[in-house]
C-alpha positions, -999 to +999 in steps of 0.1 A: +774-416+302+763-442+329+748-431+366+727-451+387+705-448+422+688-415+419+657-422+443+636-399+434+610-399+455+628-409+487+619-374+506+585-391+504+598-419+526+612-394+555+581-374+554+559-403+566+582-407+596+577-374+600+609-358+583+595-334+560+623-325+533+621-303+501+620-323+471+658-323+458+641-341+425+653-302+410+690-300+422+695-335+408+682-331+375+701-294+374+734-314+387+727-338+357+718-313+331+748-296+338+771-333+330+749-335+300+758-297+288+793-300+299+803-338+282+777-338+254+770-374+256+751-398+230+737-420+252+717-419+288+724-453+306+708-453+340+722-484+361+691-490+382+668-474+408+651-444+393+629-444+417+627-448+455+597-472+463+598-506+456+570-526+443+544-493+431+548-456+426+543-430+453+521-400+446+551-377+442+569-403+422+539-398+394+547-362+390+583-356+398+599-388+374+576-381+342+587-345+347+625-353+353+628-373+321+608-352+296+631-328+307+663-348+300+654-358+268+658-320+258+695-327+262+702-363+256+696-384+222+689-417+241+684-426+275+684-467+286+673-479+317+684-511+336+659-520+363+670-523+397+650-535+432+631-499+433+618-499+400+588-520+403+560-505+383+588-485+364+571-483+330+539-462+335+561-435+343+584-433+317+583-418+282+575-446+257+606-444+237+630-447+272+641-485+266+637-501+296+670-530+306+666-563+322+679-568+359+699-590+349+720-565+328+730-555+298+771-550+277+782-515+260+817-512+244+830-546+262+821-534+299+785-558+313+761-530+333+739-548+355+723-528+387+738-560+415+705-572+436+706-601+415+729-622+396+737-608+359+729-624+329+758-651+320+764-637+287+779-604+303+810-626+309+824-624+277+829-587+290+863-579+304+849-553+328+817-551+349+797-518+367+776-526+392+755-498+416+727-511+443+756-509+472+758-469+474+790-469+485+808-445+513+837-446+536+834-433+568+864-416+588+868-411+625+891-384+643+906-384+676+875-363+690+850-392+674+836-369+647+829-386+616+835-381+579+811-398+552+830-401+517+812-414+485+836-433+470+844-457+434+853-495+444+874-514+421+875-554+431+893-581+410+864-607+399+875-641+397+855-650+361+855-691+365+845-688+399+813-665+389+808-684+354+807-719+378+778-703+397+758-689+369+759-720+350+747-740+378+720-714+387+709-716+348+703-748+348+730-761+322+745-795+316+780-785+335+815-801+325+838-806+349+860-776+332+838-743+338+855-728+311+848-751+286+811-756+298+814-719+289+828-721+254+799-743+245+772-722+254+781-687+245+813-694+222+836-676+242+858-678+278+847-659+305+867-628+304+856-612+334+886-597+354+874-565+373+840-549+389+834-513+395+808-502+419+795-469+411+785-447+440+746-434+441+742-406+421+718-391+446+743-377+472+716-365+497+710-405+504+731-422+528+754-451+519+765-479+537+799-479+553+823-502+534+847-500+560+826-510+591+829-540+603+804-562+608+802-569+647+798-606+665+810-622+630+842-631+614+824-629+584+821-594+569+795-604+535+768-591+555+778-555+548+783-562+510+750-559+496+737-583+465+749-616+456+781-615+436+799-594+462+791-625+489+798-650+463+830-667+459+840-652+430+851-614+447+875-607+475+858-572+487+883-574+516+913-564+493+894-542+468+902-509+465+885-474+473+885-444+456+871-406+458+852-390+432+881-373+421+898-403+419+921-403+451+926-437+460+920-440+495+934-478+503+915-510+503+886-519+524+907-540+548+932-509+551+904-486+562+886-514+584+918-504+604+907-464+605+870-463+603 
């Protein structure tokens, strides 16, 4: 089982702005319990951003994420952790046998995990499928009176493998052919297979998310909505990927519900 962008923590955030909310660290962890329970997995993965601050660890952060994994381990076997751009200073709150991920990703049963703040790691190419989180993904709906409707929502995108193994290469430093894929086959003995990337929505509902389908006003160029850099990189056409509900309703793609939002 895979989630990402829980936040714990982030009530902390609203209270020094003076927004004082109820931790909701219990309803999550009861709302994950009860996926645990019901599909009986093996395996934890967590695909970034336990946590809400960045760089350290907020005082409720100490006691609330210690707490919140001891507790999952009394339903889970294993639980893996990739780091994303909140987890700075991650480890001192973890159990010692929760295996902590690089950034830069990590592959399970052909599909590369990697949180999406930075690039992944060039060998997750040989995967045929990629899941990404970081972007929290919603869409938002407008009716005639000007009320709004805020939808988490799945985005599948086509990923253009050459285009994104060209750019790692050359950000790895490697001698580059003038064929990408061959430069490729030399380093890691295989093609880039790369053909799709999911993004997963947060798993923390009470956050916001940022509007997929609002455009980006005074530029022609929408990549300043998509967060991280393989969604503005060549190598991903987030105009024509697709959007779907939780329940898997697929809603249209983002240049569709540019038209609506």
């Amino acid at each position: 089982m895979a989630i990402a962008d829980l936040h714990i923590g982030w009530e902390i955030t609203l209270s020094q702005k003076g927004i004082h909310v109820p931790t909701q660290t219990p309803k999550l962890l009861q709302k994950l319990i009860s996926l645990l329970i019901e599909h009986k997995p093996e395996k934890l993965l967590i695909v970034g951003d336990i946590k809400h601050t960045v760089e350290t660890a907020a005082s409720g952060e100490w006691r609330d994420v210690p707490d919140f994994f001891h507790t999952l381990q009394e339903h889970v076997k294993e639980i893996l952790v990739i780091r994303g751009n909140h987890d700075g200073n991650l480890e001192p709150l973890l159990p010692q046998n929760i295996k902590i991920l690089p950034a830069t990703g990590a592959a399970f049963l052909n599909i590369g995990f990697f949180h999406g703040h930075c690039w992944p790691s060039p060998t997750l190419l040989r995967c045929e499928t990629f899941v990404m989180a970081h972007v929290h993904p919603v869409i938002v709906f407008r009716d005639q009176a000007g009320f709004r409707i805020t939808k988490q929502v799945w985005i599948k995108t086509a990923c253009r493998s050459d285009e994104l193994a060209k750019t790692l290469i050359q950000k790895s430093n490697m001698q580059a052919e003038k064929n990408t894929e061959k430069t490729f086959q030399r380093y890691y003995d295989t093609a880039p297979k790369a053909f799709y990337i999911f993004i997963m929505p947060s798993f923390n509902d009470f956050l916001g998310g940022r509007p997929l389908n609002q455009k980006n006003q005074g530029s022609k160029d929408y990549a300043g909505i998509y967060s991280g850099p393989v969604l503005r990189s060549k190598a991903v056409d987030m105009e024509n990927s697709e959007a779907y509900l939780l329940d898997g309703t697929f809603l249209g793609t983002i240049s569709q519900l540019k038209a609506i939002g």
